[in-house]
N, C-alpha and C positions, 0 to 999 in steps of 0.2 A: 476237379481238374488235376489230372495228374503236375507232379513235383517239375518237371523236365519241360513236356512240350504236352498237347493232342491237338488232334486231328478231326477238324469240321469237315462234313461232307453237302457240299450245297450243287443243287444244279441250276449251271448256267444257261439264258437263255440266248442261243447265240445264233443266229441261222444257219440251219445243217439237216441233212435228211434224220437224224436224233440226235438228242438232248446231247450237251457234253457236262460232264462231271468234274468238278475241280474242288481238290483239297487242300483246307486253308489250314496252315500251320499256324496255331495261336502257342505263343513261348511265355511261358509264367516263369521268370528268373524268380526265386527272392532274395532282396535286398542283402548284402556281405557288410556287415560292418567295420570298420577301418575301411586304409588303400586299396583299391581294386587292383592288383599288378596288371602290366600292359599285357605280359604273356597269359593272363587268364581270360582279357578281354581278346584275347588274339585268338584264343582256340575255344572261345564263345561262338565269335562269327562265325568260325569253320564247323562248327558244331550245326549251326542254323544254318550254312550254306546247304549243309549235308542235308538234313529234313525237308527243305526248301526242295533238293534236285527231287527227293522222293517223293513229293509233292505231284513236280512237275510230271512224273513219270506216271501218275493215275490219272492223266487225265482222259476220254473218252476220247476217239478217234474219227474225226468226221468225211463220211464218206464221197467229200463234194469232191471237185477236182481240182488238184494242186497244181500250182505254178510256183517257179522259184523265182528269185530276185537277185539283182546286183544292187550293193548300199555301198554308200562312205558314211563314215563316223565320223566322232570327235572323243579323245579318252580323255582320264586324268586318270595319271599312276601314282601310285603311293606304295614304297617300299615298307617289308614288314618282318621284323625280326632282325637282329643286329648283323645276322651275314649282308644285308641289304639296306639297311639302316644308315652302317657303317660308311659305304662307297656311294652311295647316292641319294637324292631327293627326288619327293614329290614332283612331278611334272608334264608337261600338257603333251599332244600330240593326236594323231589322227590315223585312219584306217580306210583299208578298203574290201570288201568280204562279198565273194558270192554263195546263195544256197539256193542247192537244185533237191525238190522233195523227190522219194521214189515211192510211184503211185503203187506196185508190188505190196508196199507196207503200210497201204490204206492211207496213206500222207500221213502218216505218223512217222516218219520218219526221214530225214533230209544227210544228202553229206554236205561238206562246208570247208572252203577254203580260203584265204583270205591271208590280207600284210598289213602290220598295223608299226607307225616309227612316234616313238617318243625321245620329248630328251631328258634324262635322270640326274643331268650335275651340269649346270651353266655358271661358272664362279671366274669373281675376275680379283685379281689382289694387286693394290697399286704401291707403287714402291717410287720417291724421290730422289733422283741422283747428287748427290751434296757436291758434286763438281761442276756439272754440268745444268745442273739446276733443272735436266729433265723427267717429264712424269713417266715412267714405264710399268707396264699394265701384264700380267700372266694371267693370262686365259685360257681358262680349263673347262673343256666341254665332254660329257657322256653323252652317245648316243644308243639307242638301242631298237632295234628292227627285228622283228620277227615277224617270219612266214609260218601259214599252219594249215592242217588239213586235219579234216573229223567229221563225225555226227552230232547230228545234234536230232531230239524227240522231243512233240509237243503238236500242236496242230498248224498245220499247214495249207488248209482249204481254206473256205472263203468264208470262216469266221471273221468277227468283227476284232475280239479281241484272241492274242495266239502267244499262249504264253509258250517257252519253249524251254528247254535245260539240254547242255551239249560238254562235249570230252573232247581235245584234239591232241595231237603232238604238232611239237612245231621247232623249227630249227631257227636259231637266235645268235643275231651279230651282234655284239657287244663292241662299242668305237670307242676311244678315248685320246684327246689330241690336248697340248697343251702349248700355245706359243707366246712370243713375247714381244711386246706391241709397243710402238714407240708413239703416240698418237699424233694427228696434228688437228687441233681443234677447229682450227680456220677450213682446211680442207683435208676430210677422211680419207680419201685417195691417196692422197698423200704420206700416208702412215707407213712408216715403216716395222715390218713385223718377218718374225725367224722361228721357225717352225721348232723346239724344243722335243716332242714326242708326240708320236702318232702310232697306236697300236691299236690288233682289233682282235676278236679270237670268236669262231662258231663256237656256237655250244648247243644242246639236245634240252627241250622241256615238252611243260606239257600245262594246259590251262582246263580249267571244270567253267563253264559258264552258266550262267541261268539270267533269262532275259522275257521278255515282252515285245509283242509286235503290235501296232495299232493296224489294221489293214482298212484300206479305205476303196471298198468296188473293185480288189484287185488289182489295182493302179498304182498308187503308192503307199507306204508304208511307213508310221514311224517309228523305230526300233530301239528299246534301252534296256540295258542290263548291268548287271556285274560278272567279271570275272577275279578270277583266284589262279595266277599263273606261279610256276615252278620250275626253275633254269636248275643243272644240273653240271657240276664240276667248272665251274666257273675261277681262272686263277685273281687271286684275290690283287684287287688295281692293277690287272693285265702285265704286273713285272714280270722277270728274270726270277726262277726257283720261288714262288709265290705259295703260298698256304692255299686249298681250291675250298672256296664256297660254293653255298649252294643257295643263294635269295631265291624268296618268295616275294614277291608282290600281288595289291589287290588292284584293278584299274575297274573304273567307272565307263560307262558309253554311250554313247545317243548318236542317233544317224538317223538318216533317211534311206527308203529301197527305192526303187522300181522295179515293178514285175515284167517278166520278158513278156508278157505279152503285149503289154505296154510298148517297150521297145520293137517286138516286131510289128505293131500294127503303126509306129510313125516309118519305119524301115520302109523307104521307097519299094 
């Protein structure tokens, strides 16, 4: 075995008018003694995300007939490298994504666009008034929303299993709001709270994904992957004259599809 990676080639049996082909990337790291640094294990992954996408792109093309699907998802993001480190956390959120294959490219080939909102910084710092003996609470929230649009290659007929790998650009609101909360524990309503900062700034990226679909009779679908997304000139904590970063993040996914034919055959 080569030092780096190779390359298994097995054929899948999957129902399709021929065989599909899929290559399995086997990664032989060896062992580094001492610390592993984070930035070596950081550009390990993307090292294997990379093989991974080349993977997905041998795979055989099946010539059944394509249908696309509308999913929602569920992420988890996790910030990577210290422009991204720095201003935010790991944190949950949800999506919603359609892809339409085009039969032209033997269903090998799909475009895909889709919104997905997480939130990257939920922090609250509570502070005692020594006069007034009240609790007062700043709360600070990141949001972050992006829209995208791309392709994505892999199979899209009516295999069983459809693994896929895809590229999009996607345009990214980046929110941040901090107010300050008087609470009242007896009744929340009650609370009195003063909007301190609220700012938001578009910005231009761009995400590599590579995922898996389960397809079940064309019907529904269950879909997971990882993505590797890239924001670009981002002012760093949305200030006044800020320094511009540029975070990467890795986000996790798992959804469900349904296939339009699904949907148009309940369609009155």
């Amino acid at each position: 075995m080569a030092k780096s990676a190779s390359l298994l080639i097995l054929a899948l049996i999957i129902p399709s008018p021929r065989p599909i082909y899929l290559c399995v990337s086997v990664i032989n790291v060896k062992p580094k003694s001492g610390v592993i640094m984070k930035k070596e294990i950081s550009s390990r992954w993307k090292r294997r995300i990379a093989i991974m996408a080349l993977v997905t792109l041998s795979i055989g093309f099946s010539d059944a007939t394509a249908g696309g699907k509308l999913g929602i998802y569920g992420i988890r993001m996790a910030p990577d490298g210290k422009d991204a480190e720095n201003y935010s956390r790991p944190g949950w959120g949800g999506g919603l994504h359609v892809v339409v294959p085009v039969p032209q490219f033997r269903n090998g080939v799909a475009g895909v666009a889709g919104i997905d909102i997480a939130n990257l910084l939920s922090e609250t710092i509570v502070f005692n008034d020594n006069l007034t003996g009240l609790r007062v609470e700043q709360q600070t929230s990141q949001d972050y929303i992006r829209s995208y649009i791309g392709s994505q290659v892999g199979g899209h007929g009516n295999g069983f299993i459809r693994p896929h790998a895809g590229i999009n650009l996607a345009l990214i609101y980046y929110g941040i709001k901090t107010d300050v909360v008087v609470p009242d524990d007896s009744d929340r309503e009650n609370e009195i709270r003063q909007n301190l900062r609220k700012k938001g700034k578009w910005v231009f990226g761009y995400d590599i994904t590579l995922g898996v679909d389960l397809n079940f009779s064309n019907t529904i679908a269950l879909d997971g992957g990882v993505r590797y997304l890239k924001t670009f000139s981002l002012p760093q904590q949305l200030g006044e004259n800020s320094v511009t970063i540029h975070p990467q993040y890795f986000q996790v996914y798992i959804g469900i599809g349904i296939s339009f034919r699904m949907i148009s055959r309940d369609t009155p």
